[in-house]
Each structure stands twice: as structure tokens, then as C-alpha cells.
Backbone and ligand atoms as CSV (ligand in chain L), in Angstrom:
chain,resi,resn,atom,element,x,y,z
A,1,UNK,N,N,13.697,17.411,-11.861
A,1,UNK,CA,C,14.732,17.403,-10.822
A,1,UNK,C,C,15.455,16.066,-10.805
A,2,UNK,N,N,16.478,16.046,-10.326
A,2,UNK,CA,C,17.561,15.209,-10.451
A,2,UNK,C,C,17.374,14.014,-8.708
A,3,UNK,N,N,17.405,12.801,-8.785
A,3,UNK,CA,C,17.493,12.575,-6.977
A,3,UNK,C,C,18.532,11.075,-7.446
A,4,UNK,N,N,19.028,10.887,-6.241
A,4,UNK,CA,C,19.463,9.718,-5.972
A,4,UNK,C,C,19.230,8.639,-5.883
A,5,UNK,N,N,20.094,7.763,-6.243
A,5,UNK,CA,C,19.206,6.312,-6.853
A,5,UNK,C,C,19.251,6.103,-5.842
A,6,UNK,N,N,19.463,5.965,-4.482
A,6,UNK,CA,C,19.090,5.419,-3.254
A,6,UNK,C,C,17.292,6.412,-3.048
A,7,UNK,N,N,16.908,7.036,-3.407
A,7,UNK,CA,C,15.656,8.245,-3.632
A,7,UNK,C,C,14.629,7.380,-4.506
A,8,UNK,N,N,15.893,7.163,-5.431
A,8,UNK,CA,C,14.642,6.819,-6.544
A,8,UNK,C,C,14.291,5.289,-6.092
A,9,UNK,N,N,14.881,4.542,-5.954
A,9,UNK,CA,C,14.815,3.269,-5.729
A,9,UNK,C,C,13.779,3.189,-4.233
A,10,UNK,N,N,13.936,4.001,-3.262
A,10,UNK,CA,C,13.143,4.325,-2.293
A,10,UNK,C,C,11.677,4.677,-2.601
A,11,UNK,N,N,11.271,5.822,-3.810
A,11,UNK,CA,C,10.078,6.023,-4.347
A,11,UNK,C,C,9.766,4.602,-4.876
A,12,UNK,N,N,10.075,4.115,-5.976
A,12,UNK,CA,C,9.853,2.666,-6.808
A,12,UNK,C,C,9.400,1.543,-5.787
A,13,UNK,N,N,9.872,1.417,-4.861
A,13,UNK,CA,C,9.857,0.461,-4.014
A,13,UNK,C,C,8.308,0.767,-2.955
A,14,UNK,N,N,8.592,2.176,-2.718
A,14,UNK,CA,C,7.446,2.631,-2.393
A,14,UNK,C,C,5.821,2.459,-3.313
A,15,UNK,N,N,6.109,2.604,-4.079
A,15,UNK,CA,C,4.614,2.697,-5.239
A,15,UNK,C,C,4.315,1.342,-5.431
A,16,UNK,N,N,5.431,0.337,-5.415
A,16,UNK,CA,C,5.269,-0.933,-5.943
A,16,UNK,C,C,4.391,-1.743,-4.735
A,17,UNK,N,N,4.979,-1.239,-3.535
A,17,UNK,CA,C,3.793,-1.650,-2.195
A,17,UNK,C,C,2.674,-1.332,-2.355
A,18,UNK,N,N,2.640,0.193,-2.519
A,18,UNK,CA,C,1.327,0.682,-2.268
A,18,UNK,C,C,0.495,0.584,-3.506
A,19,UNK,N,N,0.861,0.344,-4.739
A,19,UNK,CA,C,-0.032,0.208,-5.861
A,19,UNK,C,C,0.304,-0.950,-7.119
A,20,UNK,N,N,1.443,-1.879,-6.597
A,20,UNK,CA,C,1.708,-2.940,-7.029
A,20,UNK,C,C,2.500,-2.472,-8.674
A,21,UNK,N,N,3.198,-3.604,-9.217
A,21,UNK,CA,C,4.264,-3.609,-10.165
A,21,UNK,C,C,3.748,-3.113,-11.615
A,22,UNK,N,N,2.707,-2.721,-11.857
A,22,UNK,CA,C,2.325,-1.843,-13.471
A,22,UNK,C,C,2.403,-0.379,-12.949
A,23,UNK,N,N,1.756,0.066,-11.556
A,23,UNK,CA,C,1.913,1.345,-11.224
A,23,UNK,C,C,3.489,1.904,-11.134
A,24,UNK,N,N,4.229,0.669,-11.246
A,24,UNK,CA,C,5.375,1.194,-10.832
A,24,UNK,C,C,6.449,0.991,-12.125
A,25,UNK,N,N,5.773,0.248,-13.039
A,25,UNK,CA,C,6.831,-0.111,-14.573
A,25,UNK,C,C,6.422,1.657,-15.022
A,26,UNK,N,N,4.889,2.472,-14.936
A,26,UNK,CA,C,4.864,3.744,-15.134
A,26,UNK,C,C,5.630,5.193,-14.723
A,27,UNK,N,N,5.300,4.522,-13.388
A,27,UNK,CA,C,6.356,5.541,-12.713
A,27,UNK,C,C,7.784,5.537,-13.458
A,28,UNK,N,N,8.819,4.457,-13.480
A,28,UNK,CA,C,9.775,4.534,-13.963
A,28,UNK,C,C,10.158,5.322,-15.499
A,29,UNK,N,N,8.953,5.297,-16.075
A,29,UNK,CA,C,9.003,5.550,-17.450
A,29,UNK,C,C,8.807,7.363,-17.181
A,30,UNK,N,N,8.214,7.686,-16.192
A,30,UNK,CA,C,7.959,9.291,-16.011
A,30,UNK,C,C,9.193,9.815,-15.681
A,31,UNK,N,N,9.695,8.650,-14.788
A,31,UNK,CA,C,10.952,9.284,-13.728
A,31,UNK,C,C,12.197,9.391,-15.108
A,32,UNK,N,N,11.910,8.703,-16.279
A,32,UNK,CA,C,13.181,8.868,-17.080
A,32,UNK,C,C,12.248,9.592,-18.162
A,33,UNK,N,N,11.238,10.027,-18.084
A,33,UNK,CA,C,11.254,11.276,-18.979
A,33,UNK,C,C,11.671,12.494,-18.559
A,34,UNK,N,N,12.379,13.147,-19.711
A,34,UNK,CA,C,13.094,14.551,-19.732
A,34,UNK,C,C,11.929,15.807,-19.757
A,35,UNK,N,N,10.472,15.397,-20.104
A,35,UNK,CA,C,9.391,16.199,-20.241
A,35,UNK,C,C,8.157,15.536,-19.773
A,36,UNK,N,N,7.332,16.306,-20.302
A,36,UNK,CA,C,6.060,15.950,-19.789
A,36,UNK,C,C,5.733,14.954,-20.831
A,37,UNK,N,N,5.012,13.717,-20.100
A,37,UNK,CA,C,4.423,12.524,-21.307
A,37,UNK,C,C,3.051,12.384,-21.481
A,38,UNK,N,N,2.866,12.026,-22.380
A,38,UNK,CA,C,1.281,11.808,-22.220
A,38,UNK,C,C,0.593,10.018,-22.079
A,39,UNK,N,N,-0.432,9.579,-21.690
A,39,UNK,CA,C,-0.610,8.255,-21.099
A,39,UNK,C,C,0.233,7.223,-22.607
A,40,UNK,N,N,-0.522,7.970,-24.086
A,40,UNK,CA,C,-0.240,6.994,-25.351
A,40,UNK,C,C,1.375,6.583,-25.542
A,41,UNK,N,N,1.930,8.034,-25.295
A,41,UNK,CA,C,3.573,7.243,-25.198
A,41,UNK,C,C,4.045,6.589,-24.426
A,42,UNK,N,N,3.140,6.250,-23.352
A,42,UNK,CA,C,3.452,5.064,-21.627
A,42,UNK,C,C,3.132,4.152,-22.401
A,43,UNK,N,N,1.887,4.683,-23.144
A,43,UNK,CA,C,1.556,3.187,-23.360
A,43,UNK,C,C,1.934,2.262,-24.881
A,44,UNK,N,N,2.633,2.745,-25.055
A,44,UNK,CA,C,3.147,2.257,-26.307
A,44,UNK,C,C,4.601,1.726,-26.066
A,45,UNK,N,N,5.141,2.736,-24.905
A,45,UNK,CA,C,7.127,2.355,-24.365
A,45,UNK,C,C,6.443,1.291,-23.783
A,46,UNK,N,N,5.810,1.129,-22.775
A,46,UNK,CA,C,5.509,-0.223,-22.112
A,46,UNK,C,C,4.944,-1.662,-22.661
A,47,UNK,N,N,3.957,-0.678,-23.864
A,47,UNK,CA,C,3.005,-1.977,-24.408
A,47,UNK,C,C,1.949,-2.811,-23.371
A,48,UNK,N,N,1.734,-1.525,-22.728
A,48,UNK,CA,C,0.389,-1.646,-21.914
A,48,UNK,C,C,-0.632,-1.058,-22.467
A,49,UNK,N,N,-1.868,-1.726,-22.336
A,49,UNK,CA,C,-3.164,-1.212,-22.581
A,49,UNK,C,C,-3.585,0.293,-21.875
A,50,UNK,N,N,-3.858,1.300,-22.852
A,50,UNK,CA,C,-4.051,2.462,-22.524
A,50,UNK,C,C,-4.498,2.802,-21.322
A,51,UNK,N,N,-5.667,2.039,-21.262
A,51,UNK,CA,C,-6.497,2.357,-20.172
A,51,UNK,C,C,-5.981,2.029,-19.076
A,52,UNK,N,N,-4.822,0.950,-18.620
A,52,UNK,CA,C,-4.405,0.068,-17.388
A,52,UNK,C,C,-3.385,1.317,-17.294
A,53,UNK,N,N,-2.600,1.956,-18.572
A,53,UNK,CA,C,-1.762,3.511,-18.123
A,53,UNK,C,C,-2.587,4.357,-17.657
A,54,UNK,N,N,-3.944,4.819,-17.801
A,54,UNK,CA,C,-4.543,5.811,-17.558
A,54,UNK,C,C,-4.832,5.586,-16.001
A,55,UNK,N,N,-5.151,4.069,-15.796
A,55,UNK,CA,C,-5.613,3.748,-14.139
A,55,UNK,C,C,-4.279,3.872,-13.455
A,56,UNK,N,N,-2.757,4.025,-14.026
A,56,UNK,CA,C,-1.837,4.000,-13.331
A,56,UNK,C,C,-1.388,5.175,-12.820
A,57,UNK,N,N,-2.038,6.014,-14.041
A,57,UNK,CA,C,-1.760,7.373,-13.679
A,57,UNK,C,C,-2.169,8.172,-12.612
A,58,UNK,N,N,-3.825,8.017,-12.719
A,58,UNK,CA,C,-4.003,8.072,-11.907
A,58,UNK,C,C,-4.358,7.546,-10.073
A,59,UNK,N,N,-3.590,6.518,-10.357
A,59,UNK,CA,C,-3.337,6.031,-8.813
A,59,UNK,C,C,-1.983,6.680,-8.362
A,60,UNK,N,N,-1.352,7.344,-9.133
A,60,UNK,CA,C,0.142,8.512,-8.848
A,60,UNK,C,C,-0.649,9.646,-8.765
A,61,UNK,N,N,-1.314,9.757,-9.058
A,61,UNK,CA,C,-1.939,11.276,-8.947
A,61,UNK,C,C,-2.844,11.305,-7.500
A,62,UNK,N,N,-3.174,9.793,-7.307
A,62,UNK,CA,C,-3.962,10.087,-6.249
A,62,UNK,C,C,-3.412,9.815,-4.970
A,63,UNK,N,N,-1.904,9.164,-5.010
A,63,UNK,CA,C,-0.780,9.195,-3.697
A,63,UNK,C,C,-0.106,10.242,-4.266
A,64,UNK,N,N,-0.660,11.209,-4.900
A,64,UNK,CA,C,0.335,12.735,-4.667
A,64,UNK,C,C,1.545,12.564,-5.724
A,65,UNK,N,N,2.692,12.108,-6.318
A,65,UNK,CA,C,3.387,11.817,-6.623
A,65,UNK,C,C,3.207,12.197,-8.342
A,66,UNK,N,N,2.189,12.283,-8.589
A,66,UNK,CA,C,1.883,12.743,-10.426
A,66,UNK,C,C,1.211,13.676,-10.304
A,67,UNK,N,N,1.491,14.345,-11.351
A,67,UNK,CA,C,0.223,15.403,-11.558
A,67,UNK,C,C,0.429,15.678,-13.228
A,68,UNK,N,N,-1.005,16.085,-13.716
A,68,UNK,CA,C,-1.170,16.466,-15.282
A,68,UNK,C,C,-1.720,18.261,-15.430
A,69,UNK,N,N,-1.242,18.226,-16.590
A,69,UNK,CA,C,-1.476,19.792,-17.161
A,69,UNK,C,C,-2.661,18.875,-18.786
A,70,UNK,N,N,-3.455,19.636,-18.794
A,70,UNK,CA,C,-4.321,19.870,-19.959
A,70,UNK,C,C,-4.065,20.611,-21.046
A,71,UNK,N,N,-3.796,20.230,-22.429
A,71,UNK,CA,C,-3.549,20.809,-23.537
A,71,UNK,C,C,-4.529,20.796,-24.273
A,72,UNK,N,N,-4.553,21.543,-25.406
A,72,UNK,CA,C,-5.470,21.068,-26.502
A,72,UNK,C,C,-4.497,21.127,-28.249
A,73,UNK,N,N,-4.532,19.856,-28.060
A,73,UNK,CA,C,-4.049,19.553,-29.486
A,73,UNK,C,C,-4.020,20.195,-30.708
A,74,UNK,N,N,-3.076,21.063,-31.022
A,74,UNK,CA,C,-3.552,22.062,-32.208
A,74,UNK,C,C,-3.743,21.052,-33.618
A,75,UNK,N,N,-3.475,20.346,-33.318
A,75,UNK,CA,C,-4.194,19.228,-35.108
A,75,UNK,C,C,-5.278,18.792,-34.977
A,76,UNK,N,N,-5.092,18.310,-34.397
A,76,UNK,CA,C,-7.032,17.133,-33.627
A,76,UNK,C,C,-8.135,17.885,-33.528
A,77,UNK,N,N,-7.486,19.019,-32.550
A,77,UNK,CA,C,-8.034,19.947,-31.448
A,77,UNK,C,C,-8.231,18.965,-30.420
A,78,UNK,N,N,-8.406,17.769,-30.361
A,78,UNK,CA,C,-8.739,17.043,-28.873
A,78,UNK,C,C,-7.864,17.066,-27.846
A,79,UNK,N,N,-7.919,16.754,-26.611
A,79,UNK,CA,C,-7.106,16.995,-25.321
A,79,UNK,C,C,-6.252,15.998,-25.204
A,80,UNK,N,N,-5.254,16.379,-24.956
A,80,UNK,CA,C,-4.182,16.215,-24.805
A,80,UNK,C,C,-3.646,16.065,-23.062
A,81,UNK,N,N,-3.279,14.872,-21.996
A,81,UNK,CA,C,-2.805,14.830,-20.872
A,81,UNK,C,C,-1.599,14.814,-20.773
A,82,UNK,N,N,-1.068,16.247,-20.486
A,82,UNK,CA,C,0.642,15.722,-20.186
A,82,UNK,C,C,1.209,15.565,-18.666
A,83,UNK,N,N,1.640,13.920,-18.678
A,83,UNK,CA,C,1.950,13.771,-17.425
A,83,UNK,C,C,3.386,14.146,-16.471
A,84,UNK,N,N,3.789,14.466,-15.276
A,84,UNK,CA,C,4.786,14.912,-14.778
A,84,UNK,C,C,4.567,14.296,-13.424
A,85,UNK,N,N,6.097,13.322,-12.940
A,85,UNK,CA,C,5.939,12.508,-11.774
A,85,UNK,C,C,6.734,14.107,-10.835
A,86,UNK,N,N,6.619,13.448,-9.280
A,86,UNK,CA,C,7.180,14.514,-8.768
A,86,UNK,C,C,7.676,13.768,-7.428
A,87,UNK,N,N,9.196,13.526,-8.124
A,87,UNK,CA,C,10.195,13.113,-6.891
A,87,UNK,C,C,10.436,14.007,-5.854
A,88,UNK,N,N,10.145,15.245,-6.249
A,88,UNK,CA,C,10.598,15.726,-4.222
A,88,UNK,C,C,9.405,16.040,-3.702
A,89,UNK,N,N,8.245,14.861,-3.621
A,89,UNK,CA,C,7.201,14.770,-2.537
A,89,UNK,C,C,7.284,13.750,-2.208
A,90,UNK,N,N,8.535,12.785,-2.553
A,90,UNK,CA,C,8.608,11.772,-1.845
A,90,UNK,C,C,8.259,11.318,-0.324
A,91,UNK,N,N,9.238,12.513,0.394
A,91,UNK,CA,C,9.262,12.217,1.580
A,91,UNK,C,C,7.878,12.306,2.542
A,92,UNK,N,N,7.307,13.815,1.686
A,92,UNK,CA,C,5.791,13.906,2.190
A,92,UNK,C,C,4.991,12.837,2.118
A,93,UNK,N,N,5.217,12.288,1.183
A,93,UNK,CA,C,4.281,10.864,1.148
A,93,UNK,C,C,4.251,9.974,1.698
A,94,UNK,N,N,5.691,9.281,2.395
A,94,UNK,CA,C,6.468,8.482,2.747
A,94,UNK,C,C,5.952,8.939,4.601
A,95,UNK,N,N,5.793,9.845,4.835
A,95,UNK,CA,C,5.231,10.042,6.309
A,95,UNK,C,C,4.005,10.145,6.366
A,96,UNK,N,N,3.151,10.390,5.211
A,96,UNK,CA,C,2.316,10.194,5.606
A,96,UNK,C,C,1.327,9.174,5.472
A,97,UNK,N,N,2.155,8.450,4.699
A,97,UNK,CA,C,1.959,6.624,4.801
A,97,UNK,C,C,2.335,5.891,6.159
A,98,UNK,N,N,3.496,6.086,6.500
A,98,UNK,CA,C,3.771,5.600,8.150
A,98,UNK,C,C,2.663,6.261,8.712
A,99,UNK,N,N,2.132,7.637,8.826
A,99,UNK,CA,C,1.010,7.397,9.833
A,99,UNK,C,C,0.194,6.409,9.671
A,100,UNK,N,N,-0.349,6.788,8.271
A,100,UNK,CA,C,-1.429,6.149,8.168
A,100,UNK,C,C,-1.549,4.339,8.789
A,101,UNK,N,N,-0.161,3.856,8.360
A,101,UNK,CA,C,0.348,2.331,8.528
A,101,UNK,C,C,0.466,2.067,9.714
A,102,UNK,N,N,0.736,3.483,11.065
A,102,UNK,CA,C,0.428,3.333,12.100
A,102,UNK,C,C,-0.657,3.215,12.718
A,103,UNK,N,N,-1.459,3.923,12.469
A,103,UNK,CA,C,-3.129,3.943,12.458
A,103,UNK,C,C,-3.795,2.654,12.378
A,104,UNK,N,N,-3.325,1.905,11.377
A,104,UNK,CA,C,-3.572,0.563,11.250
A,104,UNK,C,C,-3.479,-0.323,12.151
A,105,UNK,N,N,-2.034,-0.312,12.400
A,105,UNK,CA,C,-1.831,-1.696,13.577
A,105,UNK,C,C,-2.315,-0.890,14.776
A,106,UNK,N,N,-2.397,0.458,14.918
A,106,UNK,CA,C,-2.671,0.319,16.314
A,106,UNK,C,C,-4.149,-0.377,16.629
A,107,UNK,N,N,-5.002,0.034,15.435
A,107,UNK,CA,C,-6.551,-0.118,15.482
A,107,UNK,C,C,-6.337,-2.140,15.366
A,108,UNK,N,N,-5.430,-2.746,14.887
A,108,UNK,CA,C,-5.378,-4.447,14.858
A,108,UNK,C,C,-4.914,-4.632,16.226
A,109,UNK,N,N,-3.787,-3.709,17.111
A,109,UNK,CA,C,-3.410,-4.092,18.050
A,109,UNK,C,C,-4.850,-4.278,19.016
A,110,UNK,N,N,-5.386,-3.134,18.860
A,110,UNK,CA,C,-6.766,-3.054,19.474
A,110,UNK,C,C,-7.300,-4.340,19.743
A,111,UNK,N,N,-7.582,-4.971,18.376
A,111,UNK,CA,C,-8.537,-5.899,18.389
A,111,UNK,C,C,-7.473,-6.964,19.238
A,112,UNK,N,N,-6.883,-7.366,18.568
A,112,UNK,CA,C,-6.001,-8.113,19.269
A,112,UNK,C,C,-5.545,-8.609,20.256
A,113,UNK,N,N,-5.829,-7.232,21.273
A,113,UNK,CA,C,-5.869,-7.108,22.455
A,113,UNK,C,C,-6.970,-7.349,23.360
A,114,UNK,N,N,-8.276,-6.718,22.609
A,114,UNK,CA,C,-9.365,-7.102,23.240
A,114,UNK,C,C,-10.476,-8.277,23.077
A,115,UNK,N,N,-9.450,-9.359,22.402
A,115,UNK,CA,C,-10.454,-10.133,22.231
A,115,UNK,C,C,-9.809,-12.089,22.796
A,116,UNK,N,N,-10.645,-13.117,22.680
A,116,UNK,CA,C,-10.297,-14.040,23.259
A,116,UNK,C,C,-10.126,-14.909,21.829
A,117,UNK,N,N,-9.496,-15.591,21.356
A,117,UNK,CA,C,-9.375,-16.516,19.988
A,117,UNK,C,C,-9.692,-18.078,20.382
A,118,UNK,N,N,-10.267,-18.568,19.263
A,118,UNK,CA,C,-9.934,-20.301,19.731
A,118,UNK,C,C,-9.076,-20.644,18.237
A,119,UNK,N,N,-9.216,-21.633,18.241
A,119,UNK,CA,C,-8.480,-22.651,17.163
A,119,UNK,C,C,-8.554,-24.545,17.594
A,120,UNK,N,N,-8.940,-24.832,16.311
A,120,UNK,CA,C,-9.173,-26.964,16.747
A,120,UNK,C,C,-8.089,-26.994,15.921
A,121,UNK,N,N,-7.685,-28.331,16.219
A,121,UNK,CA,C,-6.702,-29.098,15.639
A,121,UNK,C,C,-6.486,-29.305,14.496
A,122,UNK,N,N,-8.065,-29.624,14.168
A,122,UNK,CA,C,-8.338,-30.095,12.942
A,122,UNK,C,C,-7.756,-28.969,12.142
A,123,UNK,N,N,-8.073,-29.148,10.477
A,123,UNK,CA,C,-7.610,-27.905,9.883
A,123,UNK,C,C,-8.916,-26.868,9.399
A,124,UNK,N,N,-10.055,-27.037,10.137
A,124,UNK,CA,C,-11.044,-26.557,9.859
A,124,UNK,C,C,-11.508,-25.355,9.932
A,125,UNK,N,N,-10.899,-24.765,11.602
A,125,UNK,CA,C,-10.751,-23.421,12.150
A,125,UNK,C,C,-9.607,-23.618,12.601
A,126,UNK,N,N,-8.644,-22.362,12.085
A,126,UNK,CA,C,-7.511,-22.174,12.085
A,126,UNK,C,C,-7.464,-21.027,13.358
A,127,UNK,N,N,-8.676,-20.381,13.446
A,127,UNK,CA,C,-8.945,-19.260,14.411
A,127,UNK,C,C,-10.186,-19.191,14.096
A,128,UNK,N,N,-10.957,-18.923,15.550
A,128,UNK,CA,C,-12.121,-18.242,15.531
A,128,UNK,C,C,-12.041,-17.532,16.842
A,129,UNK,N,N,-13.211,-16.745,16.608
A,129,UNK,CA,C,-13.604,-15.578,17.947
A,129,UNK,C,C,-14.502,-16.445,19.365
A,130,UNK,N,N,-14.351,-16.222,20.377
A,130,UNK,CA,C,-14.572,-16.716,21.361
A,130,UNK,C,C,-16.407,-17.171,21.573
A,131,UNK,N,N,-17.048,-15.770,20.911
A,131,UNK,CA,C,-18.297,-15.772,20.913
A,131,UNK,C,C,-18.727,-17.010,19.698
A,132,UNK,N,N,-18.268,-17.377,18.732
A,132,UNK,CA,C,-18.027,-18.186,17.203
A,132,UNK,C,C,-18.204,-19.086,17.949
A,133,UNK,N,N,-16.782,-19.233,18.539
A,133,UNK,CA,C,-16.830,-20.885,19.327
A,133,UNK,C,C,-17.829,-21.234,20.019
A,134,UNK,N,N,-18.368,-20.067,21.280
A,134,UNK,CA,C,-19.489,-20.340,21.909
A,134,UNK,C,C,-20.605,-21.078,21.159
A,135,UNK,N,N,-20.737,-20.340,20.000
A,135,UNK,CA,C,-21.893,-20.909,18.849
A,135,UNK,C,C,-21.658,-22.419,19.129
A,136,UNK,N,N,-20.226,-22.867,18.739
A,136,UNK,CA,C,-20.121,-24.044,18.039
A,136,UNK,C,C,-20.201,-25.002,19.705
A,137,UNK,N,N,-20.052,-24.520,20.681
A,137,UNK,CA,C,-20.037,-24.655,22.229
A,137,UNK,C,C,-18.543,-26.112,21.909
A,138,UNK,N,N,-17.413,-24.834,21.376
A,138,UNK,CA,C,-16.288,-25.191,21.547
A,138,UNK,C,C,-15.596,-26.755,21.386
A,139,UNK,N,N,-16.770,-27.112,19.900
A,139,UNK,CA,C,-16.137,-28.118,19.214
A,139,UNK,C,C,-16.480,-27.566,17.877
A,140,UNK,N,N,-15.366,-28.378,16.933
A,140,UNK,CA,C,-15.830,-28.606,15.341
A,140,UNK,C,C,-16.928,-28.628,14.618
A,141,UNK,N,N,-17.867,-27.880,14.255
A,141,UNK,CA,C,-19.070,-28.734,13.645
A,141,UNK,C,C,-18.479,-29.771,12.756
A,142,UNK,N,N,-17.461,-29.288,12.048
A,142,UNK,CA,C,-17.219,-30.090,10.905
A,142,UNK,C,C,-16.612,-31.611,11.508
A,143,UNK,N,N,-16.012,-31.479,12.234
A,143,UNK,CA,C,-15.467,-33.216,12.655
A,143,UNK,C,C,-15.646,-33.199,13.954
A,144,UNK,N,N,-15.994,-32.523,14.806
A,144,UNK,CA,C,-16.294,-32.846,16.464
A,144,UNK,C,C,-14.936,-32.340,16.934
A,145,UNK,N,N,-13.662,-32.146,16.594
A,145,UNK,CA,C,-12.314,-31.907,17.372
A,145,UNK,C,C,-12.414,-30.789,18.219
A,146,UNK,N,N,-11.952,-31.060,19.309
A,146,UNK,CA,C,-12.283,-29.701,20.268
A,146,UNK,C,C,-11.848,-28.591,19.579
A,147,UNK,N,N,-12.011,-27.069,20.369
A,147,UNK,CA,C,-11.812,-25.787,20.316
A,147,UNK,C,C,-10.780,-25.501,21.326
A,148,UNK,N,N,-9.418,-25.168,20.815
A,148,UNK,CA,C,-8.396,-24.558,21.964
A,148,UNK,C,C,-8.060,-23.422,22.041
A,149,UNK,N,N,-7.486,-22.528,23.205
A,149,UNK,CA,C,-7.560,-21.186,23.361
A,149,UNK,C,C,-6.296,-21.240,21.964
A,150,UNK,N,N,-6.416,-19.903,21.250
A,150,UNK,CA,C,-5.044,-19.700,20.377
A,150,UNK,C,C,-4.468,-18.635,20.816
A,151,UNK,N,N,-3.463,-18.679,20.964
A,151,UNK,CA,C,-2.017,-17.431,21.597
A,151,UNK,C,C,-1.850,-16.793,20.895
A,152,UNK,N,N,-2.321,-15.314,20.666
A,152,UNK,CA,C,-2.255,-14.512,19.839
A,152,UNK,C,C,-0.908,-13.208,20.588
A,153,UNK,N,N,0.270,-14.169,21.059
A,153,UNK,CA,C,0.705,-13.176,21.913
A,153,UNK,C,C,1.829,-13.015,20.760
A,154,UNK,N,N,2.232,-13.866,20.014
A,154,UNK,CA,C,3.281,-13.497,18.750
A,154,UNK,C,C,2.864,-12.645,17.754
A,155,UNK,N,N,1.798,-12.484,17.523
A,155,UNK,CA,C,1.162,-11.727,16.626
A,155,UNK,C,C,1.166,-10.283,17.715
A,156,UNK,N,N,0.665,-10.366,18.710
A,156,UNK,CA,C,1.086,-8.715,19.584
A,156,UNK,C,C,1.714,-8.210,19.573
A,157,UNK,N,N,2.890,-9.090,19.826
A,157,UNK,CA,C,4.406,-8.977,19.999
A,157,UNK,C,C,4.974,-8.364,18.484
A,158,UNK,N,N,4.593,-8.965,17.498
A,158,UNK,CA,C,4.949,-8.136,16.492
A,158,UNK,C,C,4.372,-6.537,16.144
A,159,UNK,N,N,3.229,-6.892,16.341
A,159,UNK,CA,C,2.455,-5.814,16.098
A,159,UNK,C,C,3.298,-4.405,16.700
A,160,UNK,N,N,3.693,-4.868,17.976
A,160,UNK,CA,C,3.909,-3.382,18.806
A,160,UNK,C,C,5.144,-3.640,18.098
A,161,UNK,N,N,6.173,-4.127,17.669
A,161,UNK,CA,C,6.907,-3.955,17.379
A,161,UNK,C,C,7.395,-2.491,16.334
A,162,UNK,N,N,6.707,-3.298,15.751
A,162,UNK,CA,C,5.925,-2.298,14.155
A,162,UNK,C,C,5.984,-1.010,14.414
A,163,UNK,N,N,4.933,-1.254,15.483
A,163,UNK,CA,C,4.142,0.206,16.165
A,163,UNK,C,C,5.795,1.023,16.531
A,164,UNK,N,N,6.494,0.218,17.396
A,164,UNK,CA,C,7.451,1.181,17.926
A,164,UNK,C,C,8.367,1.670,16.928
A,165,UNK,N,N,8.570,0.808,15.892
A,165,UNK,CA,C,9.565,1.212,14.931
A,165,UNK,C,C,9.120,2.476,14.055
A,166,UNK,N,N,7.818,2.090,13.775
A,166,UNK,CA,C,7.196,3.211,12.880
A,166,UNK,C,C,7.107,4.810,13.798
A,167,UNK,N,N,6.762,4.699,15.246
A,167,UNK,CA,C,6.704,5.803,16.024
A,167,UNK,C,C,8.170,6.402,15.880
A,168,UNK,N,N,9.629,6.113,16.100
A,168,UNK,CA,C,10.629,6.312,16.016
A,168,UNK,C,C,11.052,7.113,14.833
A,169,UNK,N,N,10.077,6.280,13.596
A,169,UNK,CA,C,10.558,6.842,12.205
A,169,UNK,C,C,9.631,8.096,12.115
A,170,UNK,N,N,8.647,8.345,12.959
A,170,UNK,CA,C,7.722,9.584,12.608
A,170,UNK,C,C,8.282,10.388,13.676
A,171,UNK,N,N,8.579,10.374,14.373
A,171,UNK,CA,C,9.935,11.376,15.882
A,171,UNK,C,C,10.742,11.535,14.947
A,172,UNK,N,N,11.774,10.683,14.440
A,172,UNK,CA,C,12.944,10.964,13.672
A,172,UNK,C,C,12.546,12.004,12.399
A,173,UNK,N,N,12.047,11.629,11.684
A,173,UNK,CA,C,11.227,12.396,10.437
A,173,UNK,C,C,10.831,13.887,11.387
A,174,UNK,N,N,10.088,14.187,12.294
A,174,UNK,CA,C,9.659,15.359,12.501
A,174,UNK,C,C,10.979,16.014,13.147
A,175,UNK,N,N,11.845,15.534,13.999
A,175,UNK,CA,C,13.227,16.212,14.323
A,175,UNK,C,C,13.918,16.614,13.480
A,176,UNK,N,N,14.424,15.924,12.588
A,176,UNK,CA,C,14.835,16.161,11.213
A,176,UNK,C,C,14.583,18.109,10.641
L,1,ZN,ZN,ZN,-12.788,-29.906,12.138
């Protein structure tokens, strides 16, 4: 199937988050095959090590986005993987990553929310947990510098942010 480079560039961008820049030099190479490929011709157009194509493959196969058919080689007789990316599950994927990404911060907002932070001056503890500090009875072990409350209200503040934007995009997505 045919999609739009605002589509495609949206998938690419997508995979490259979620499975970083070799999962995604693969993808590209599927998305401009005219057929089904198998891992050796990825890995030979790319000049990647077979096996780092085979782990790429299947990390597309396992966010949904690839899938393989099984042959058997009429010369060899050995098996044969022919791979096929699949641009119109983009969007399925793409929501159900925002949940999931929602799920996340809400469970950090959580913590976030329910807990007390310190932080010293020094550069020793940058943050610790309230009970931590208690340990340390709210100095440094390492240099003696006190323990101060840390304001974790910018980090909230983003958080819900997130939260609200992503809720909007999963309303919008289900109205749609
Ligand atoms: Zn210190």
C-alpha cells in the first residue's frame, strides 16, 4: 500500500523512539520494498550484521507493524523468511502506545505525588526520598551538607501536562 510521507515519516519517527535508529534504517528498507524481503537482503542493502536484522525484525513484528510468511527454498530446501512491513496499522499502534505512555506518567504522577523528596547542596544527592534522608537524619554522609526539601512541583506540572495532552489525543483518536 501506498501512504503519505507525512504517514511515513510519522511511522519512522515512531519506531525510531520506540526501538531506536537500526530498527528504523530496517523499516525503511521494507517500506521501499515492492515485495516481500527476506532478513539476508536487509542485510546486505544495509550492511548490517544478520543477526542485528533478524533482532530488528523482530522488534517490528513485536510492535505489530511486520509480519513474515515461511517458505521453503526449492534449491537448499532450507527456510526461507519473507518479510512484509504494514503501514496501515500505523494508527493502531500509535494509540495504543499513547495509552500505554499514559499509563506511565499517570503511575510517575502517582509517585510524585505521594511522596516527600530531599536534595543537599552538595553534588552528592541530587534527590533522595524522605525516609533515605531520615537514614542519613538529613545530612550528607559524604560531606556533612544539610538535606533540603526538593520541589518536585515542575516535574508535576509537566507530568499532568503530558497526561492532558495525551488524554485529548486518545478523545480525539476515538471521535474520529
Ligand atoms: Zn555531600
Amino acid at each position: 500500500m501506498t501512504i503519505s510521507e507525512t504517514q511515513r515519516q510519522t511511522l519512522l519517527n515512531m519506531v525510531e523512539d520506540i526501538a531506536g535508529p537500526e530498527v528504523k534504517k530496517v523499516a525503511i528498507v521494507l517500506l521501499d520494498s515492492e515485495e516481500e524481503t527476506t532478513d539476508e537482503i536487509i542485510a546486505e542493502e544495509l550492511d548490517i550484521k544478520l543477526n542485528n536484522v533478524r533482532k530488528a525484525l523482530y522488534r517490528l513484528y513485536d510492535i505489530q507493524l511486520a509480519s513474515f510468511r515461511r517458505i521453503r527454498d526449492k534449491n537448499s530446501g532450507w527456510f526461507l523468511y519473507l518479510w512484509k512491513i504494514h503501514p496501515e496499522r500505523i494508527d493502531d499502534i500509535i494509540s495504543t502506545r499513547r495509552k500505554e505512555v499514559l499509563n506511565k506518567i499517570k503511575m510517575r504522577l502517582e509517585f510524585e505525588e505521594s511522596q516527600m523528596f530531599f536534595q543537599s547542596n552538595c553534588e552528592h544527592y541530587t534527590r533522595i526520598s524522605f525516609q533515605d534522608a531520615m537514614v542519613f537524619e538529613f545530612v550528607c554522609p559524604e560531606c556533612g551538607e544539610k538535606f533540603e526539601p526538593f520541589e518536585n512541583e515542575v516535574i508535576i506540572n509537566a507530568l499532568k501536562l503530558r497526561k492532558d495532552e495525551l488524554v485529548n489525543l486518545i478523545k480525539a483518536k476515538n471521535g474520529a
